[in-house]
N, C-alpha and C positions, 0 to 999 in steps of 0.2 A: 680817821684812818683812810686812806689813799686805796682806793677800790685795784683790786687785783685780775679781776675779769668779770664780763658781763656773758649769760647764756639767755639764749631763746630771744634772739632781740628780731622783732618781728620786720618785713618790708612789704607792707601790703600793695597789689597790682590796684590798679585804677582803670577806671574807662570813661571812655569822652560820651555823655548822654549825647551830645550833638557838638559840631565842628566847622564851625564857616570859616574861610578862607576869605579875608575884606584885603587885604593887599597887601602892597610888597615893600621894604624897606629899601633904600637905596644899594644894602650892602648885600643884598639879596634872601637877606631872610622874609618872612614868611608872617603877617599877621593875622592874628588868629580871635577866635569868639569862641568858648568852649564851655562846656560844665562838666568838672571833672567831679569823677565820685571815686571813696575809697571800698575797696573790697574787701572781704574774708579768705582771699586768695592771696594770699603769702609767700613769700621765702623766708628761712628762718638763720639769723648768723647768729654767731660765738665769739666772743673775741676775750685774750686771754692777753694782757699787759707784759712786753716787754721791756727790759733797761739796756736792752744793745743797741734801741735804732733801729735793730731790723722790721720791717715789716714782710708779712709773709702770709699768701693763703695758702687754704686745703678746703677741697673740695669735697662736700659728701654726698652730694649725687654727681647730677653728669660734669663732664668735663666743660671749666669754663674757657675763653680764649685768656692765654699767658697774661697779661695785661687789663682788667675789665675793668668796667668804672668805679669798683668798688675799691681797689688797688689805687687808680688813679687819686683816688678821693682821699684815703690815709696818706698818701706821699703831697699830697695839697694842705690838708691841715696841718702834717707834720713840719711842712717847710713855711705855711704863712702865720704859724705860732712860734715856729722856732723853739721844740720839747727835744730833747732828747730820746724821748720814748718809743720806742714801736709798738707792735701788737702782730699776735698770730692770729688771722680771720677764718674762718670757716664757714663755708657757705652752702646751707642744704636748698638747694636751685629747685623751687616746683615751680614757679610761674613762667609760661615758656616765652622765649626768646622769639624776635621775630614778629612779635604778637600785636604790636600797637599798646600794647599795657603796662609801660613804662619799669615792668621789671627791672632791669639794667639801673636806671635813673632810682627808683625807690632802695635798691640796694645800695646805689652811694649815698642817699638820705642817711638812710640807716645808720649808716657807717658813718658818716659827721656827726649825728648828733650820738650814737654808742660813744666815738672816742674822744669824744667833747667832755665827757661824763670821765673816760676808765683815764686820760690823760689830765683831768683835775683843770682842763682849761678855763669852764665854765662860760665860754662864747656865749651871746645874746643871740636869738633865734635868728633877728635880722641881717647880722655878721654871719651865720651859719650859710644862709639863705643867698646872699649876696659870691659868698664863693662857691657855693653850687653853680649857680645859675653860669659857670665860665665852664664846668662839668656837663650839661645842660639842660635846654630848657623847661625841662619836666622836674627837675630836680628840687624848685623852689617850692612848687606845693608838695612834694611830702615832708619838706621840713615842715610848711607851713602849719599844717597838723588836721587842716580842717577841707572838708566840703566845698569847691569854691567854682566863682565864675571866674574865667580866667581870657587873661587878654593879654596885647602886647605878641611875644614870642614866646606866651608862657609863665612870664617873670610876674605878671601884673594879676592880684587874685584875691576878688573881694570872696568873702567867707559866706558861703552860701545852705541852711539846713537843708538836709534831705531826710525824708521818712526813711526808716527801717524798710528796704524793697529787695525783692530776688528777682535776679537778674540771670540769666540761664546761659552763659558762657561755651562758645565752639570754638577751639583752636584746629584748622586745620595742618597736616603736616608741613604744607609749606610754610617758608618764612619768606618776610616780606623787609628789603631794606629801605628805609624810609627814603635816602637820597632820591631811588628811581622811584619814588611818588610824586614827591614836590618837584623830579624836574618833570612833570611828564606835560605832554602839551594837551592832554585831556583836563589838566585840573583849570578849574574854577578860581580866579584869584580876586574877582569882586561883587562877593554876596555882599546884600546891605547889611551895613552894619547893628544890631540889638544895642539900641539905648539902654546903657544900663541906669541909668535913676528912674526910669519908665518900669525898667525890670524889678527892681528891687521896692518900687513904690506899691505892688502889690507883690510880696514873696510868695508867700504861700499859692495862689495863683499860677505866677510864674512856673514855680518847681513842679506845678501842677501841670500845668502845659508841656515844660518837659518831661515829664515821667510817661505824659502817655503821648508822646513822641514829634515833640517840637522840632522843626530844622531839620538837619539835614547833618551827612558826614560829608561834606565837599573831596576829600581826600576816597571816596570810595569809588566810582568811574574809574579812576586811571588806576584804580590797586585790582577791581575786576577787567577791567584791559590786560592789565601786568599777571593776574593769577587766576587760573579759572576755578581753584577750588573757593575763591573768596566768594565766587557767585553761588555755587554748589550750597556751600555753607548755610550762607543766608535764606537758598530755599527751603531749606532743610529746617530753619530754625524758623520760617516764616509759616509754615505745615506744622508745625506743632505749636507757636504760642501765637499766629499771628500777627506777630511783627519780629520784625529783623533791623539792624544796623551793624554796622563794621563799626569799631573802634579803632580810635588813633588813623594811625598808616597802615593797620593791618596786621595780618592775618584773620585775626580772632575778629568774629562778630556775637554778639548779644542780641540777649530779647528780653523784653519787661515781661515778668511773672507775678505779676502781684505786691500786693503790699499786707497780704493778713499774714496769721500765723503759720502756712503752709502755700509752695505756692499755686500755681494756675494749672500748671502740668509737669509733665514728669519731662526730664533732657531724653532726648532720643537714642533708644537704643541702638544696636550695632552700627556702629558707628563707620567709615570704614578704617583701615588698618593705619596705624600714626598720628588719625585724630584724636583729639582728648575733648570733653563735654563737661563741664563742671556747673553748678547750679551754684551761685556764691550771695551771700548776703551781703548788701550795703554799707558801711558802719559810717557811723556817725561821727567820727574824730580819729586819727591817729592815734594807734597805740601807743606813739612814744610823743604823743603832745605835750607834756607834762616835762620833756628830756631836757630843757632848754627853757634859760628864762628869758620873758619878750620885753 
């Protein structure tokens, strides 16, 4: 029987443990070194099967821009499958925008592998993944489903475990657009590059080294040039856990909290006015790894 709608379909945010910038492609993107991790920090969609073709969202928190990638993403699968089908999306937005936490990106995840499923397509994760990544570059690990070191622009992403860790999350009010990152002439475009067979030849190790704070965020100089709350942030969160990082391009910076069953310290109270603090646990796979077969 032909699935009629799917609810609570999860888009978990992610954060870069660490971020090297080793060089440039000729077409001017950007290559990168990273460990992305998946969070308990969410958006949560709904999507309900239409037979007109239309596609359409509705928004159940804040207002999204007319067009967001998650729109984008249903008008790409609908036209490189060729269905007839639409769907009405719904999107309740908590992971904020702005942030460096591939929100935006995890919601058109979401959204390929949901109407991969309510459209009866049954695409291969690697076909999923491959028209993401024209969506972009962050796109291919939440198909992905897993933990991963990630290289290339993004696209490229050996599966990497992480412990069960809290991670103590500060989104300041501002937001940060990634363009004025990457062009800024503060960033760093030739950290050495991490051998990955060196890396993965002792994993556990490895992930050990970054959990308690390997590397570096290359992208965070010119996002504290660009925003002073991004600096603010970070002291803020480095006076309560002892260490700090930005994530991504920004906004939002992190701090390692542990890894037992509660963690090291509590998020910082009053906060000031538009920041939001969130204490988020790690997870170990994609909730919808299972959405798509490999």
């Amino acid at each position: 029987m032909a699935l009629l709608s799917l609810f609570d379909v999860a888009a978990p945010a992610k954060l870069n443990l660490f971020l090297h910038v080793i060089g440039r492609r000729d077409d001017g993107y950007h290559l990168l070194q990273s460990v992305f991790v998946l969070t308990d920090w969410c958006d949560t969609l709904h999507f309900e099967r239409r037979t007109d073709g239309r596609l359409a969202r509705h928004d159940l928190g804040p207002a999204l821009p007319a067009d967001d990638l998650c729109l984008r993403a249903a008008r790409l699968l609908q036209s490189a499958s060729g269905t007839a089908l639409g769907a009405d999306i719904s999107i309740d937005k908590q992971v904020p925008w702005g942030a460096g936490m591939g929100g935006g990106s995890s919601d058109a995840a979401s959204t390929l592998l949901a109407l991969n499923r309510l459209w009866g397509l049954d695409w291969p994760r690697p076909r999923l993944m491959a028209l993401g990544l024209t969506l972009g570059a962050d796109v291919p690990f939440f198909i992905g489903g897993h933990n991963a070191f990630v290289e290339g622009i993004g696209e490229q992403l050996t599966p990497l475990p992480v412990p069960p860790t809290w991670l103590a999350v500060l989104k300041p009010l501002a937001a940060i657009e990634t363009r004025a990152i990457f062009g800024s002439q503060l960033l760093v475009r030739d950290t050495d590059a991490v051998i990955l067979a060196g890396f993965l030849a002792d994993t556990a190790g490895s992930v050990r080294r970054v959990l308690e704070g390997f590397g570096r965020n290359d992208l965070q100089p010119p996002a504290e040039a660009h925003c002073a709350d991004v600096t603010r942030a970070l002291a803020l969160m480095e006076r309560c856990f002892g260490n700090a990082r930005m994530t991504g391009s920004g906004s939002a910076v992190f701090a390692r909290a542990g890894t037992g069953a509660v963690p090291t310290a509590a998020m910082p109270a009053d906060l000031p006015p538009g920041w939001v603090g969130r204490m988020c646990r790690s997870l170990e796979q994609h909730p919808l790894v299972g959405w798509a077969p490999d």
